[in-house]
Structures are given as structure tokens and as C-alpha cells.
N, C-alpha and C positions, 0 to 999 in steps of 0.2 A: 822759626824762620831765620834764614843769615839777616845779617848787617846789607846786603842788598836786595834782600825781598821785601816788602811791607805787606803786610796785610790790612784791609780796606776793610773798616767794619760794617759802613753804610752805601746804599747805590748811592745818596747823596753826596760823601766826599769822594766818590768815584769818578760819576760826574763832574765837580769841581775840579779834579787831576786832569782827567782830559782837557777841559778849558784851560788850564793852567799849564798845562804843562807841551799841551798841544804837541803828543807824540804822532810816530808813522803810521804807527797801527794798533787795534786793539786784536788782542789772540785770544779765542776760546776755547773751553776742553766739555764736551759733554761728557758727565759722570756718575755713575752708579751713586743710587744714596743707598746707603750703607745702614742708613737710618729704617729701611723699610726693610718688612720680613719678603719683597718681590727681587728687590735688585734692579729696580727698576729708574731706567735712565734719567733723570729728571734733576741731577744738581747739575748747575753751569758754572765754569770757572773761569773768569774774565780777567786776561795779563793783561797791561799793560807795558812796556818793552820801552824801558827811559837808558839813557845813555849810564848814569848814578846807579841805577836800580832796579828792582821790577815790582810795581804796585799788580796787587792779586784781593779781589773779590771774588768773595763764594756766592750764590744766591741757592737759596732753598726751596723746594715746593712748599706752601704753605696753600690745602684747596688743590684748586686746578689751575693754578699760577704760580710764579716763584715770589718770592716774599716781595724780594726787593724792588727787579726789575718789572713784574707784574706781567710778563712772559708767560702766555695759555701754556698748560699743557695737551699734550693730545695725547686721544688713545685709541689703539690699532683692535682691530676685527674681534680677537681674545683678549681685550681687556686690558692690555699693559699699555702703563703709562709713559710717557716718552717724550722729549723735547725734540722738536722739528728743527735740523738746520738754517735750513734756508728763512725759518718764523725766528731764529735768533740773529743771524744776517740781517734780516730787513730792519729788524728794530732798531739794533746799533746802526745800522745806514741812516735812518729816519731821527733817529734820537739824537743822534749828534751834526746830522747834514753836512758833512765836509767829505770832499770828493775826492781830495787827498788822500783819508783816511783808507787806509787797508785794512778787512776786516779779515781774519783767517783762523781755520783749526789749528791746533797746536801741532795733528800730526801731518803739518802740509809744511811750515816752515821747516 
């Protein structure tokens, strides 16, 4: 990663940036894990968008949740697994409670 991206190894010091650093928004990217023989959507990539920088967490499936954030996974009629938008929206909405916050897909900004 550059000198302005960080990579976030914990949802806990992720957590703590947001408190701290209280940006505009948080951006997510749902993304294929790579790690599985489906290709099945289930890694979420959370930016945070700072003026210095950009703080970036990975979260992983681990079960039928993501490790970190603890984020269900769901799964559709044939079986594949898949993270629900609007179930990763409410979270960060809930999780952090500020109304300011904008929470958005990466391919919307």
C-alpha cells in the first residue's frame, strides 16, 4: 500500500479511527474471496476517506459471518453465499450511530 493508504488489521482499531478521526463517510466494496474454490461474494472492504489518507479494512468470512465485523452471511435459493447490502448499511448505520455519517458503495462515489 502507498504512504496514503493504511491498512487496518483489526475491526477494533477501525472502530477507534472512526471515533477519532470522525470522517464524512465510510465506503464499502463487496468482494469476491479469492480464497474459496465458489468465488463467492463474501469479503467486505471498508475505506475510510480522511483528508491525510485512506484507512482500508478487509473483513473475511470466517462460518457464516465475517471474522471481524461479525456481519451474517446469507445464502440465495442455489446455495451461494453472499453479503447482503443493505445487512452491511444497517450495521455501520447502527454501529456507529451518527447521522452525519455517509455510508456508500465504492462504485457510487
Amino acid at each position: 500500500m502507498s504512504d496514503k493508504t493504511t491498512k487496518v488489521r483489526s475491526w477494533e482499531e477501525f472502530k477507534r479511527l472512526i471515533i477519532e478521526q470522525k470522517p464524512n463517510a465510510i465506503v464499502y466494496n463487496i468482494e469476491q474471496n479469492g480464497l474459496s474454490s465458489e468465488r463467492d461474494l463474501t469479503v467486505l472492504r471498508l475505506i475510510i476517506p480522511c483528508q491525510e489518507k485512506y484507512y482500508v479494512f478487509i473483513d473475511f468470512p470466517e462460518g457464516e459471518q465475517l471474522r471481524g465485523t461479525g456481519i451474517p452471511i446469507s445464502v440465495d435459493k442455489k446455495g451461494n453465499r453472499y453479503l447482503e447490502e443493505e445487512e452491511v448499511k444497517n450495521f455501520l448505520k447502527a454501529r456507529f450511530g451518527r447521522e452525519d455519517l455517509t455510508i456508500c458503495s465504492y462504485w457510487t462515489i
